[in-house]
N, C-alpha and C positions, 0 to 999 in steps of 0.2 A: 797534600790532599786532606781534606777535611772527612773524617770517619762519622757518621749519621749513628748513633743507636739510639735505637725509640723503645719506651718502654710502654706499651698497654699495659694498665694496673687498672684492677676492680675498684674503682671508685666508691659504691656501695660499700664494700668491707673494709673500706679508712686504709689501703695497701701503699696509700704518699708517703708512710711513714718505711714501707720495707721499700720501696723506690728509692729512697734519698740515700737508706743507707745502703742499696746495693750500688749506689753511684758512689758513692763514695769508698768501697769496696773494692771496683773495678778502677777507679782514679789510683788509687793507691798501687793495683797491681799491674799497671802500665808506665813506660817511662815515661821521666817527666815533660818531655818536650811532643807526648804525642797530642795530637791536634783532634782530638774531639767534641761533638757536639751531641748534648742530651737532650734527647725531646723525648718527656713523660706526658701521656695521655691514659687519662682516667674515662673507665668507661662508667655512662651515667646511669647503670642498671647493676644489679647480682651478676654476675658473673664467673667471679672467682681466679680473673686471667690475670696472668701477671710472664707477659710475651716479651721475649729481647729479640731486637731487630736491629741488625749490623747493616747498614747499606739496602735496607728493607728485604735482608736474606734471616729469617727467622732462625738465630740458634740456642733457642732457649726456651720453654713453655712449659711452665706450672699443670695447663691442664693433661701433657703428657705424661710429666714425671710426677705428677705428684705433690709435688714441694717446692718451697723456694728455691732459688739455686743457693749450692753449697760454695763453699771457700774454692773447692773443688772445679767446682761450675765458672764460676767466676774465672778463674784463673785459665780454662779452656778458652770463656771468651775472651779473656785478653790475648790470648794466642790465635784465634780468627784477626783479631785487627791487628795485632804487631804482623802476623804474616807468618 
């Protein structure tokens, strides 16, 4: 089964660059044969979002916590998709 996480990122504030590398963050802290698919979506105004959505169940949002996610963050959402 094919795992969806989409990332809304504030386009406005250049965030393709903290996108690519929390993709590569979360690649690293899943095994290597899981089956996922990234779709990053900028949004075309300020906003400030930078949303993770696993199967379009949001577990992850900047404008709640505050901050990027941490090593910490990451490593929870790898644990929604391994299961």
């Amino acid at each position: 089964m094919v795992v969806i996480v989409k990332v809304i990122y504030c386009g406005a504030w250049g965030y393709g660059a903290r996108f690519r590398a929390f993709q590569s963050a979360l690649l690293a802290a899943l095994p290597a044969d899981s089956n996922i698919q990234f779709v990053g979506q900028k949004t075309p105004t300020v906003s400030g979002a930078f949303d993770v959505y696993v199967n379009d169940t949001l577990v992850y949002s900047k404008k709640q916590t505050g901050s990027f996610p941490t090593a910490a963050d990451i490593e929870r959402i790898a644990m929604v998709i391994v299961g």
